[in-house]
BAFI-3210 file (N, C-alpha, C; in Angstrom, 3 decimals, decimal comma, padded with zeros to 6 digits):
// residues 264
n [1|2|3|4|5|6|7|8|9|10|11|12|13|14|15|16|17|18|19|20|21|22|23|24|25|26|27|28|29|30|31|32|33|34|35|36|37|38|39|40|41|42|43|44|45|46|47|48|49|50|51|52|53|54|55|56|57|58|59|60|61|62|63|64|65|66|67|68|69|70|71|72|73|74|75|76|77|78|79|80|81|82|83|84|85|86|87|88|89|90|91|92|93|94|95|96|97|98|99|100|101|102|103|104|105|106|107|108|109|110|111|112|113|114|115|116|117|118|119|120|121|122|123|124|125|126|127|128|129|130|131|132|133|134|135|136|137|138|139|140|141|142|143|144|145|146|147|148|149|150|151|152|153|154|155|156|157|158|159|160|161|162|163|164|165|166|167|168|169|170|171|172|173|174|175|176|177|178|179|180|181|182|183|184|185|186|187|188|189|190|191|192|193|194|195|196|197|198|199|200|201|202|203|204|205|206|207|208|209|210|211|212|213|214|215|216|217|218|219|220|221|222|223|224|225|226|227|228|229|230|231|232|233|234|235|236|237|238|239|240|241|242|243|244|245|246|247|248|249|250|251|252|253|254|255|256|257|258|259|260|261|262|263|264]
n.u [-001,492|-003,044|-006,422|-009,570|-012,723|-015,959|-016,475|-018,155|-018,933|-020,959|-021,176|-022,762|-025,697|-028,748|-029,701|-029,941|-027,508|-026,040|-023,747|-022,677|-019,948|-018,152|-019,152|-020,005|-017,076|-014,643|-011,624|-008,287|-004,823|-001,904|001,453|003,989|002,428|002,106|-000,351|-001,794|-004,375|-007,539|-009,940|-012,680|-014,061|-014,990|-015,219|-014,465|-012,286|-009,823|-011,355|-011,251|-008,845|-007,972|-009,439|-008,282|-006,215|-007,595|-008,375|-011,106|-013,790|-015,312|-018,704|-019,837|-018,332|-014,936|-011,303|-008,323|-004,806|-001,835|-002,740|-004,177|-006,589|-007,664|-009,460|-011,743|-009,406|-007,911|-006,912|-004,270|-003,167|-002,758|-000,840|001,734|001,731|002,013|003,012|003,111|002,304|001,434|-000,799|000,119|002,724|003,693|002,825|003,279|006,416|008,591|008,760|010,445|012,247|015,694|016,826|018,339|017,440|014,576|014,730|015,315|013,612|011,827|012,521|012,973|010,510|007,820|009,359|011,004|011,900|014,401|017,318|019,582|022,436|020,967|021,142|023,756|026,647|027,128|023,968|023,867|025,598|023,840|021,950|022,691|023,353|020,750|019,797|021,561|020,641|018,561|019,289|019,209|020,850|020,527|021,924|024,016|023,056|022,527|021,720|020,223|017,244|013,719|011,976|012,844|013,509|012,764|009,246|009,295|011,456|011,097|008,702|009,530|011,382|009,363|008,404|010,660|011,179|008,928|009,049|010,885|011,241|010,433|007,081|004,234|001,979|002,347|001,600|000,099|-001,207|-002,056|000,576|002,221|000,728|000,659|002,776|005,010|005,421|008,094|009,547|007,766|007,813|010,701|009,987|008,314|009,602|011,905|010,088|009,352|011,790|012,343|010,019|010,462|013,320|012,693|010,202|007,832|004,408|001,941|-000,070|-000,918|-003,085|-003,458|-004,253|-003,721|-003,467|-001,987|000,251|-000,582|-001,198|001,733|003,177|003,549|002,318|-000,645|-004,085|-006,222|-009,803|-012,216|-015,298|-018,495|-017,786|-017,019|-014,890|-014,719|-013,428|-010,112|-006,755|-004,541|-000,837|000,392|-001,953|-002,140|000,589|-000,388|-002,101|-004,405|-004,349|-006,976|-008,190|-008,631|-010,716|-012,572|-013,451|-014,861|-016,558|-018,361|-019,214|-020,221|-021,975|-021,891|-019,328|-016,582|-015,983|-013,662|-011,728|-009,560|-008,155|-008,247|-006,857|-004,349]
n.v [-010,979|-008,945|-008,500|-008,440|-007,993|-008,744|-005,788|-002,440|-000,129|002,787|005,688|008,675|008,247|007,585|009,524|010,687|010,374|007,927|005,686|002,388|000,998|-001,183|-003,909|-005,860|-006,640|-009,082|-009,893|-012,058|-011,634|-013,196|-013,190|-011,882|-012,161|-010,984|-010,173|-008,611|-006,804|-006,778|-005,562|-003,917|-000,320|001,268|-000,870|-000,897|-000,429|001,070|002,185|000,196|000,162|002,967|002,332|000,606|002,194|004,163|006,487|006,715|006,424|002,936|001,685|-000,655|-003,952|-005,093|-003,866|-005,838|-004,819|-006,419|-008,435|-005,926|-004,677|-001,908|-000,570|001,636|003,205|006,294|008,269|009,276|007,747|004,698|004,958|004,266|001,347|000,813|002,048|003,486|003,744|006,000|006,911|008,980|010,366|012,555|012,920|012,100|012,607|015,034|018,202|020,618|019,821|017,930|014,605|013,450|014,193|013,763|011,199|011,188|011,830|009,833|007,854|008,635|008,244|008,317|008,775|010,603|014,054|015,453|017,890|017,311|016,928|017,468|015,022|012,424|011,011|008,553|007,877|008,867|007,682|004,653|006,023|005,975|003,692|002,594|003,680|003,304|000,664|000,396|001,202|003,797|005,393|008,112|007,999|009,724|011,935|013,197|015,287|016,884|018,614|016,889|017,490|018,082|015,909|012,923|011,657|008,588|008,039|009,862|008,054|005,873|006,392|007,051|004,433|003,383|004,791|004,563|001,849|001,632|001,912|-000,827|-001,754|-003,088|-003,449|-002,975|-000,848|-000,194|001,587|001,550|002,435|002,188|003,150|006,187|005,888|005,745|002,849|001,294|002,951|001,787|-000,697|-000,694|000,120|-001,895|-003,523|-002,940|-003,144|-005,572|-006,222|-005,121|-005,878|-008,377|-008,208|-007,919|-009,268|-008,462|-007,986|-007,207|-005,028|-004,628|-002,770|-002,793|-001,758|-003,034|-005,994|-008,155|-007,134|-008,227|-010,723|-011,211|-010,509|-010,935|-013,424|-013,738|-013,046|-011,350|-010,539|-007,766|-006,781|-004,679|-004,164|-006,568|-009,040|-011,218|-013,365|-015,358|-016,049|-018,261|-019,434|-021,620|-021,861|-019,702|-018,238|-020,153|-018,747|-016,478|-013,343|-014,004|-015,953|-014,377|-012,592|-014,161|-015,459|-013,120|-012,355|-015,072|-014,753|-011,871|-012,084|-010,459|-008,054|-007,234|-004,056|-001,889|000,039|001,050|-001,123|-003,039|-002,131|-001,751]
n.w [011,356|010,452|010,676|009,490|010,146|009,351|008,281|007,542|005,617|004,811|003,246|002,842|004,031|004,111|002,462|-000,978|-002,391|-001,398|-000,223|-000,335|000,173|001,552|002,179|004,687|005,069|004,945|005,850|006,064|007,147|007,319|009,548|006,709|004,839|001,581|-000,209|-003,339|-004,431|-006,470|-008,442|-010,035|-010,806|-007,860|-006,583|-003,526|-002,998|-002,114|-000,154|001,667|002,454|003,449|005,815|007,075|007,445|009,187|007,999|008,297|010,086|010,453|010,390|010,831|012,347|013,032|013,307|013,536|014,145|014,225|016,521|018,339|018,342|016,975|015,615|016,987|017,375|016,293|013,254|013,025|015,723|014,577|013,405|014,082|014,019|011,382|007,451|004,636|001,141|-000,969|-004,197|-005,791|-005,770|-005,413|-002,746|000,764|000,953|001,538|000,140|000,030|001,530|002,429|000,663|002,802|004,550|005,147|004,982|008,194|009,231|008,851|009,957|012,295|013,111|015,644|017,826|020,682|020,372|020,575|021,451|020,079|017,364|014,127|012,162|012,649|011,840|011,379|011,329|009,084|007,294|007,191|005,615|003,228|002,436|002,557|000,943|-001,683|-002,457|-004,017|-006,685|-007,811|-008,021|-005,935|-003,631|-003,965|-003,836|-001,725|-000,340|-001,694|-002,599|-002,458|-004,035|-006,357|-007,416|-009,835|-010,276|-010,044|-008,446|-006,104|-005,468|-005,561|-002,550|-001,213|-000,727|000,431|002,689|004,131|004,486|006,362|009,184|010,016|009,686|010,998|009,136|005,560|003,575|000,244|-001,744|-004,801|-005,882|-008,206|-010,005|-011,372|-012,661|-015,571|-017,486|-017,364|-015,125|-013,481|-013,167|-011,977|-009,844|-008,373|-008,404|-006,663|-004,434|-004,601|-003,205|-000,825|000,454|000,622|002,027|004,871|005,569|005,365|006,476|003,813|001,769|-001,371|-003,069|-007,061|-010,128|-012,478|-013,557|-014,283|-013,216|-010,248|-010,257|-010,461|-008,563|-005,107|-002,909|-002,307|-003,548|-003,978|-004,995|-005,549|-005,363|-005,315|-002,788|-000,880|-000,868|-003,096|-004,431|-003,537|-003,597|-003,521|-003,583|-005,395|-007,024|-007,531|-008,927|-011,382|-012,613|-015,375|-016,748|-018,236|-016,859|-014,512|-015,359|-016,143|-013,995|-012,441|-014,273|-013,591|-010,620|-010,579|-012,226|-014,723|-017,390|-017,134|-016,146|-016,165|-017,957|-017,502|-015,928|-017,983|-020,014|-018,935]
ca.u [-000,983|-004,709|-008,362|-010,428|-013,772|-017,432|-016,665|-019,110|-018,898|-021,728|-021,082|-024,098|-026,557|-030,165|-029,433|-029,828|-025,778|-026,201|-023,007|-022,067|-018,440|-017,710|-020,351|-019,912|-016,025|-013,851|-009,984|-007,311|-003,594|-000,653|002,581|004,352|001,604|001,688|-001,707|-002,284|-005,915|-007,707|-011,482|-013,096|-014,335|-015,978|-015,184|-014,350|-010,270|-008,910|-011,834|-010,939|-007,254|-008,329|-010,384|-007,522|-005,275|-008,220|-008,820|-012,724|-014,413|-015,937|-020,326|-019,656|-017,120|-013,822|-009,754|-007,379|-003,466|-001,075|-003,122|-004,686|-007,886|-007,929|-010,975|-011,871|-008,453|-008,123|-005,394|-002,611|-002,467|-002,862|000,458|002,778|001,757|001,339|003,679|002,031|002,405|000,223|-000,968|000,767|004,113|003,901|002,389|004,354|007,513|008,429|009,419|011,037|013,456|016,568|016,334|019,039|016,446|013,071|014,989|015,576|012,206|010,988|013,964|013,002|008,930|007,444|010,785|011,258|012,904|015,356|018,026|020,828|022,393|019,595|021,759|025,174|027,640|026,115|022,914|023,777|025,921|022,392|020,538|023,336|023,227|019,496|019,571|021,927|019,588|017,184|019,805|018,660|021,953|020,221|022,731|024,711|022,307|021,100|021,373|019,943|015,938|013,350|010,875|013,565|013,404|011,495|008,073|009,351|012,229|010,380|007,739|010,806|012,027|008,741|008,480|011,714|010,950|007,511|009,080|012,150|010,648|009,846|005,800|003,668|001,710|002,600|-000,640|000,456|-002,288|-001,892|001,401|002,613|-000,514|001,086|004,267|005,310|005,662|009,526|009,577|006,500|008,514|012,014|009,096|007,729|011,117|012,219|008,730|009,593|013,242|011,787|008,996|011,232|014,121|011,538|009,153|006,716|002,891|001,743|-001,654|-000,984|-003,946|-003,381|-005,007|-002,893|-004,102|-000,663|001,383|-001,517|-000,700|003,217|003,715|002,994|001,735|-002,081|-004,314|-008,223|-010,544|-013,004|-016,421|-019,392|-017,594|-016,666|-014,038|-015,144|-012,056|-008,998|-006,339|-002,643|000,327|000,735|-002,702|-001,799|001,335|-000,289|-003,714|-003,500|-005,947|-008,336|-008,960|-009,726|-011,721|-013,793|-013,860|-015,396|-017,949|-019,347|-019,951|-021,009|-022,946|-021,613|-018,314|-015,223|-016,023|-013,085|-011,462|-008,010|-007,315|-008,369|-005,524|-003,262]
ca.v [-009,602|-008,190|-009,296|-007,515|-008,915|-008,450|-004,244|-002,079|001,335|004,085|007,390|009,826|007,506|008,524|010,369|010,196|010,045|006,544|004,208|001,154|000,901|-001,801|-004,514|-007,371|-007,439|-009,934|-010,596|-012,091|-011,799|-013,920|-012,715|-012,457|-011,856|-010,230|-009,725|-008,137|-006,419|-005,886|-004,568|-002,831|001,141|001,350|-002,196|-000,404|-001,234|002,005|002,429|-000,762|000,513|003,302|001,713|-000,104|003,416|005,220|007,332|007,073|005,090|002,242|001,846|-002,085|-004,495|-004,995|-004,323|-005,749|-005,566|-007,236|-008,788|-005,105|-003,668|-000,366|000,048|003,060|004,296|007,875|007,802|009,541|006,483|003,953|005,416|003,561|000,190|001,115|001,849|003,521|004,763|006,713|006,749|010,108|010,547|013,580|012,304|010,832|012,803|017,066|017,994|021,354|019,233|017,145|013,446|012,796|014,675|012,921|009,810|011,186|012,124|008,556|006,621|009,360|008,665|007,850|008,798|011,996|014,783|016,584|019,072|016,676|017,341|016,583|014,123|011,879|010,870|006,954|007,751|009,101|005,936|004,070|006,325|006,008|002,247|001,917|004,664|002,528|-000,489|001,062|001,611|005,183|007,042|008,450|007,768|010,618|012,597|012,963|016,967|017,186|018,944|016,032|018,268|018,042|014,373|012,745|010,954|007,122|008,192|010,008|007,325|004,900|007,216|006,850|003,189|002,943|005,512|004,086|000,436|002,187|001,286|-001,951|-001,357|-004,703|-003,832|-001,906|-000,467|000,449|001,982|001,708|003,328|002,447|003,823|007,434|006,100|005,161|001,528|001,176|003,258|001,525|-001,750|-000,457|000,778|-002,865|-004,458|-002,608|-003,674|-007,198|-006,543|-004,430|-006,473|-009,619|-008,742|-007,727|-010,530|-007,373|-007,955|-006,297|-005,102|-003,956|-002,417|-002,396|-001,892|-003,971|-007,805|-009,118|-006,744|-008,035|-012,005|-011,339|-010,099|-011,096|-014,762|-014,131|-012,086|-010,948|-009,566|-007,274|-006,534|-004,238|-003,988|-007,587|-010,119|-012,207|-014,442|-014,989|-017,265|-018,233|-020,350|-022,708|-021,719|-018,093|-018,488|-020,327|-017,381|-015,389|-012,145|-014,478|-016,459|-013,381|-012,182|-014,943|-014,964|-011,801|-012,539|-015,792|-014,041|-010,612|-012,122|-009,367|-007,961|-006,801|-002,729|-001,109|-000,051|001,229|-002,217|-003,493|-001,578|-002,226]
ca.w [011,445|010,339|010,910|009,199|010,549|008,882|008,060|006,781|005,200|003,990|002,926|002,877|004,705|004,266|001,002|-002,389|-003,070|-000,203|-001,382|000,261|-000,058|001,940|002,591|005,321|004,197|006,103|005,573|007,508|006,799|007,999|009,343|005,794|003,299|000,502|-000,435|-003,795|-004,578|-007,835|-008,549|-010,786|-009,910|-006,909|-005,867|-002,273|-002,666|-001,690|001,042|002,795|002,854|004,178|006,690|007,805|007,904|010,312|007,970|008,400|011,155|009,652|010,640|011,465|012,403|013,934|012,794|014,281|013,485|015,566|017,398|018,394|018,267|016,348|015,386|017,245|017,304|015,259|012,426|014,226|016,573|014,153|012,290|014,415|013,070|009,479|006,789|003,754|-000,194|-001,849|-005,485|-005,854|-005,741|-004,324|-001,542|001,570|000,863|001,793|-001,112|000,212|002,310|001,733|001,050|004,079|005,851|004,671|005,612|009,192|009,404|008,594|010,794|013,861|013,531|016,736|018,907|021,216|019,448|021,547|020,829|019,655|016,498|013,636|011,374|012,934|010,769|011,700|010,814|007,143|006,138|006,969|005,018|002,038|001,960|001,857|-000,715|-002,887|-002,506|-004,615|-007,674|-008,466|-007,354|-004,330|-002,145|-004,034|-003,983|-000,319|000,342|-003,115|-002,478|-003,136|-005,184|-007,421|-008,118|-010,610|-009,599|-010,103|-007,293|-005,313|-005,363|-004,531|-001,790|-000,353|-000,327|001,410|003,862|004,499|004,958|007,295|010,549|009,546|010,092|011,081|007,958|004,836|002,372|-000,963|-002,673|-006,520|-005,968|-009,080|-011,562|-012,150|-013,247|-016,766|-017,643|-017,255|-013,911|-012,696|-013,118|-011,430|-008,307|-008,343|-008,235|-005,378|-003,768|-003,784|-002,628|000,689|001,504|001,102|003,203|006,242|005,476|005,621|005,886|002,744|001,189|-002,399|-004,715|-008,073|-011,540|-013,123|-013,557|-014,554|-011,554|-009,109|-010,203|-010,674|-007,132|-003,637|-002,176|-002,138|-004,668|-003,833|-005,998|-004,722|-006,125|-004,690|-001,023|-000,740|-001,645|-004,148|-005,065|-002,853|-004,118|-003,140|-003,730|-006,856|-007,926|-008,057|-009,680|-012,607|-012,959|-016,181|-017,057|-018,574|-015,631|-013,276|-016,102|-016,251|-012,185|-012,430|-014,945|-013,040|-009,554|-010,901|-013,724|-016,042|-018,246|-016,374|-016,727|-015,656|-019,150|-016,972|-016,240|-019,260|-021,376|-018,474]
c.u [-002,068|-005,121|-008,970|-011,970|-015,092|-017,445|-017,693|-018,803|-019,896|-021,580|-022,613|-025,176|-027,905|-030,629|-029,521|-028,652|-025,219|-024,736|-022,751|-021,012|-017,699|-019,238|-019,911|-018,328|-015,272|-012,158|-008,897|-005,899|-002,617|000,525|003,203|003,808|001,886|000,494|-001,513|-004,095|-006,493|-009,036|-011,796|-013,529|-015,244|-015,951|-015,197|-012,401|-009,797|-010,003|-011,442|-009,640|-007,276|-009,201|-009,374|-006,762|-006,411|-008,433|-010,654|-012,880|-015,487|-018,050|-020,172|-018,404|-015,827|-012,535|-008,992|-005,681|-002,573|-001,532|-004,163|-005,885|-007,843|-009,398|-011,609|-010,805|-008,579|-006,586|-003,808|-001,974|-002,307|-001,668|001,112|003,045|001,994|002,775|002,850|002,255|001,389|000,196|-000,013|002,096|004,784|003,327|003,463|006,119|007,723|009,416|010,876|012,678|014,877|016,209|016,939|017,493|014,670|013,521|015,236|014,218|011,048|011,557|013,321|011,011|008,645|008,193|010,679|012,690|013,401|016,701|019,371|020,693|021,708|020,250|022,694|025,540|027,404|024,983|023,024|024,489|024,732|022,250|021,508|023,087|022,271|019,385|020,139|021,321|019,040|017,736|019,050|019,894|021,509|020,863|023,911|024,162|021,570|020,907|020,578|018,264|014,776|012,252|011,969|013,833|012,199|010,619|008,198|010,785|012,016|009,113|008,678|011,519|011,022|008,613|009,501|011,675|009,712|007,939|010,534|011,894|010,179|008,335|005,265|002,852|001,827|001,271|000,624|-000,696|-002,484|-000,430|002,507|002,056|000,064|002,407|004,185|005,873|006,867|010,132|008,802|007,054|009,811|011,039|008,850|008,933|011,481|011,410|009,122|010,573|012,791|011,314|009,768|011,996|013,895|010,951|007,534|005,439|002,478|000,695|-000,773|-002,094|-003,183|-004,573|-004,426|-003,145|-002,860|000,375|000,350|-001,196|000,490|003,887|002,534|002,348|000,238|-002,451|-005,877|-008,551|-011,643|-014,402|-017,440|-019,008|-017,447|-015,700|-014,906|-014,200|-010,853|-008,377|-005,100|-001,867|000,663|-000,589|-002,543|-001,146|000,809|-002,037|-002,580|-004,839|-007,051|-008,862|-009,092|-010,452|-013,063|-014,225|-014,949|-016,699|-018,709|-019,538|-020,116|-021,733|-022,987|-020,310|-017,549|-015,553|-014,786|-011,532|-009,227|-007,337|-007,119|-006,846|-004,164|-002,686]
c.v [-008,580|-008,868|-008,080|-008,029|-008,234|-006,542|-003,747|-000,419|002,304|004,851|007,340|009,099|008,328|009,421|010,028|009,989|008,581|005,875|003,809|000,797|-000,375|-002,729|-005,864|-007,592|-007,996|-010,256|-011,029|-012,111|-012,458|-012,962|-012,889|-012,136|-010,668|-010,118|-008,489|-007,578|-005,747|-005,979|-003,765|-001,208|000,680|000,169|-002,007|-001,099|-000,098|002,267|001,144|-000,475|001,912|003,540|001,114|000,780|004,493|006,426|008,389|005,839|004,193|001,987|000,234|-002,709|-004,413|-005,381|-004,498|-006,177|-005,481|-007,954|-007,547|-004,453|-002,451|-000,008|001,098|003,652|005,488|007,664|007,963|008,135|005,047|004,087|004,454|002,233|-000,011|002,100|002,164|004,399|004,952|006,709|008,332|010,302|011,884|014,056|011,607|011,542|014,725|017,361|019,370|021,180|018,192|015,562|012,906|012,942|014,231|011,415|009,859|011,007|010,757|007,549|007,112|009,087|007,756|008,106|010,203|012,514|015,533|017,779|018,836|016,738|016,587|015,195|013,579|011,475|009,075|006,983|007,846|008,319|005,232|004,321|006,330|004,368|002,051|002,496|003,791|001,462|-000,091|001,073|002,522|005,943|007,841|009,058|009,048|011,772|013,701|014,362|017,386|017,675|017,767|016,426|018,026|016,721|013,989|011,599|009,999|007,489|008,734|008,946|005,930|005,286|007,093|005,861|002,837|003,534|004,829|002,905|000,729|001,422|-000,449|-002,300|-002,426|-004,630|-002,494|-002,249|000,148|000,427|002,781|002,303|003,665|003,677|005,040|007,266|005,604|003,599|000,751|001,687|002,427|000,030|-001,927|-000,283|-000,780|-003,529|-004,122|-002,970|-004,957|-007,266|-006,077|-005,229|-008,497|-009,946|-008,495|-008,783|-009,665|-007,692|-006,917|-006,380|-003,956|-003,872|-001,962|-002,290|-002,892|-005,260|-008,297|-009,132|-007,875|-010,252|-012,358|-011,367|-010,477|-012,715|-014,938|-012,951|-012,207|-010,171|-009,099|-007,184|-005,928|-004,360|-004,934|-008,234|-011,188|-013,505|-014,746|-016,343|-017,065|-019,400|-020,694|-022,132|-020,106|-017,853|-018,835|-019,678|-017,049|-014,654|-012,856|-014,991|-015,778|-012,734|-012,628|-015,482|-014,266|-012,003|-013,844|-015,667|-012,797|-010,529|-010,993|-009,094|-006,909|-005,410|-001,975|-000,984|000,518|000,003|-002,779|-003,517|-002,034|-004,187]
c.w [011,129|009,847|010,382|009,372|009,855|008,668|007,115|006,780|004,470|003,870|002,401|002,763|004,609|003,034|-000,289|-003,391|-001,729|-001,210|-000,526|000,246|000,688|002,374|003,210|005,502|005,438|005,364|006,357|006,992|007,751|008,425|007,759|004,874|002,882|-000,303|-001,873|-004,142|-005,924|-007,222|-009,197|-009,844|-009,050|-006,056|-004,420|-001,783|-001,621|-000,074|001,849|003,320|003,973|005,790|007,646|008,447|009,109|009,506|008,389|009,068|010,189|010,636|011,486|011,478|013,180|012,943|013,868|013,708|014,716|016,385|018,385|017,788|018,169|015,626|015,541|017,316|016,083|014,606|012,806|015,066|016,075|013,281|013,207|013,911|011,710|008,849|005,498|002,679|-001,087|-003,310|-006,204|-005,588|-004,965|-003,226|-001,254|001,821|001,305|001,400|-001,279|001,144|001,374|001,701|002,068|005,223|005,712|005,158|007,213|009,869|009,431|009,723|011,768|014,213|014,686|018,320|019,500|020,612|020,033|020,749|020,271|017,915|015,323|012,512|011,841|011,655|010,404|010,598|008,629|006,446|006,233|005,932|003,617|001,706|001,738|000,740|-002,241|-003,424|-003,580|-006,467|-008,768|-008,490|-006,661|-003,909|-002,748|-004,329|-002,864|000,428|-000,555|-002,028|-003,239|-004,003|-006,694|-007,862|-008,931|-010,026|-008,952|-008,546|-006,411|-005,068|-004,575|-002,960|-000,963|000,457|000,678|002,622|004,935|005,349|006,346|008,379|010,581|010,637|010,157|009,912|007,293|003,677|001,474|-001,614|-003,882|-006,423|-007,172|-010,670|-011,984|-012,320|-014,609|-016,665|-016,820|-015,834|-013,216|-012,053|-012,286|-009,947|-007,482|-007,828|-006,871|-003,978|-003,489|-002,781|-001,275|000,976|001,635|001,864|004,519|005,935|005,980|005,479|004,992|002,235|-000,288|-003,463|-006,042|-009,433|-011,935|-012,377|-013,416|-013,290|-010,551|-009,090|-010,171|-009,553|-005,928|-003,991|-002,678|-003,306|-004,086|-004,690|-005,058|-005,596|-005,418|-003,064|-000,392|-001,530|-002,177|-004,852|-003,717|-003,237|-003,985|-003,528|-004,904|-007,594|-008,000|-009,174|-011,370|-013,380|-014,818|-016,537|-017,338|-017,463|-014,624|-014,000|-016,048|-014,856|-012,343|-012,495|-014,175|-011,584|-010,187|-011,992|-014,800|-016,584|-016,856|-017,219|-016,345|-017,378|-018,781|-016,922|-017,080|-019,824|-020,268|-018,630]
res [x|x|x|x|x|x|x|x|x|x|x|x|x|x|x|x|x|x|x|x|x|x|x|x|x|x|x|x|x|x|x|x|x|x|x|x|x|x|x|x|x|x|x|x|x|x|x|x|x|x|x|x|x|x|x|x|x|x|x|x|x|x|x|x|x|x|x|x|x|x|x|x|x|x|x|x|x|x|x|x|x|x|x|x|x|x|x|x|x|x|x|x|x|x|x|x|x|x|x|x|x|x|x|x|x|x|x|x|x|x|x|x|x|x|x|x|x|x|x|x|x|x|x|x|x|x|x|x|x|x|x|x|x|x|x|x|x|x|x|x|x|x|x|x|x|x|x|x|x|x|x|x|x|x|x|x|x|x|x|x|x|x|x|x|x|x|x|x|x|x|x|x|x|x|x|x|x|x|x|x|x|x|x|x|x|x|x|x|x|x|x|x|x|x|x|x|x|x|x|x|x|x|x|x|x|x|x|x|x|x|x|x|x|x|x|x|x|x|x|x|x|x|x|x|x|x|x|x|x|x|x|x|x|x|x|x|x|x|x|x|x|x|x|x|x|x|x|x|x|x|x|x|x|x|x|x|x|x|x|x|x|x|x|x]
***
């Protein structure tokens, strides 16, 4: 469901601010995966995600999801495949609108928009049942303005919107990190329940060592613009912080610096 073949990324080439953000990197995902992603700063997590979303043309290499060659496509056209929550919460969502109508807006993407009336009476039992899924109270909620929700439900509101269409691959990038513990955990939960009853190809970055071994099939570590680890099934399952710690330290011959994950 994505090839990510030999990619390469430089920002400010020629310069004395030169970074390498992606070096050589290769990944392939199954229909199905769940793919978590850790890395210290700079590892090039969020640029490979981006790489995959079109935001920035990559210097080398070839993506392909579905079976499709995007590579040179421009991000606009690469939305139809893709499925995607941001580290921000208030990102992904319009916050001046209703949530019936942020869910229409997600159900209607890609479709010609004509002059028929903007909500049926159909459509908004849908958008009440997925709402209840979620067990936020939503679903009684759904004229309510979503600026007016708090982060961890708007951050849920995204996810579900995001996964609506059921997208050949969904990016979650960190989307838990600006929530509090206890929300971050109700966000996560709902994460499995989505991407389980789609069987959704999924790329999730996190900080978090423990989220990043707790959830999803496969787990990569990244390091200097390459995967450095990649590990699935039974031996995933039985990882624990120390042993991607000590990963770390015997390919990057040095101490796990990233003091966010650390405490996480």
């Amino acid at each position: 469901m994505l090839d990510i073949k030999s990619i390469s990324k430089t920002f400010n080439a020629g310069t004395v601010n030169e970074k390498t953000a992606l070096n050589g990197l290769s990944l392939h995902l199954d229909e199905g995966d769940f793919v978590t992603v850790i890395g210290g700063n700079g590892a090039g997590k969020s640029t490979m995600l981006n790489a995959v979303a079109g935001v920035w043309p990559v210097d080398e290499g070839v993506i392909e999801i579905g079976g499709v060659n995007v590579t040179r496509l421009p991000e606009h056209k690469r939305a139809k495949y893709l499925g995607r929550v941001f580290q921000d919460p208030m990102t992904g969502t319009a916050a001046n609108m209703q949530i019936e109508e942020n869910m229409a807006l997600a159900a209607r993407r890609g479709q010609f928009r004509g002059l028929k009336p903007g909500i049926t009476r159909k459509e908004r039992e849908f958008y009440k049942e997925k709402l209840a899924e979620l067990g936020l109270g939503l679903e009684s909620r759904m004229t309510s303005k979503v600026g007016l929700l708090s982060g961890g439900q708007r951050q849920a509101l995204t996810l579900l919107m995001a996964s609506l269409k059921k997208p050949k691959l969904l990016l979650l990038d960190e989307h838990t990190a600006a929530l509090d513990p206890k929300t971050a955990a109700k966000v996560l939960e709902a994460t499995d329940r989505i991407v389980g009853q789609d069987s959704l190809t999924t790329l999730m970055i996190t900080h978090n060592m423990k989220d990043a071994i707790a959830h999803g099939n496969r787990l990569v570590m990244m390091y200097e613009g390459r995967i450095i680890y990649d590990v699935a099934g039974e031996e995933k399952k039985k990882l624990h912080v120390s042993d991607l710690l000590e990963k770390f330290e015997q390919v990057s011959g040095g101490k796990f610096a990233n003091d966010r994950m650390m405490l996480a």
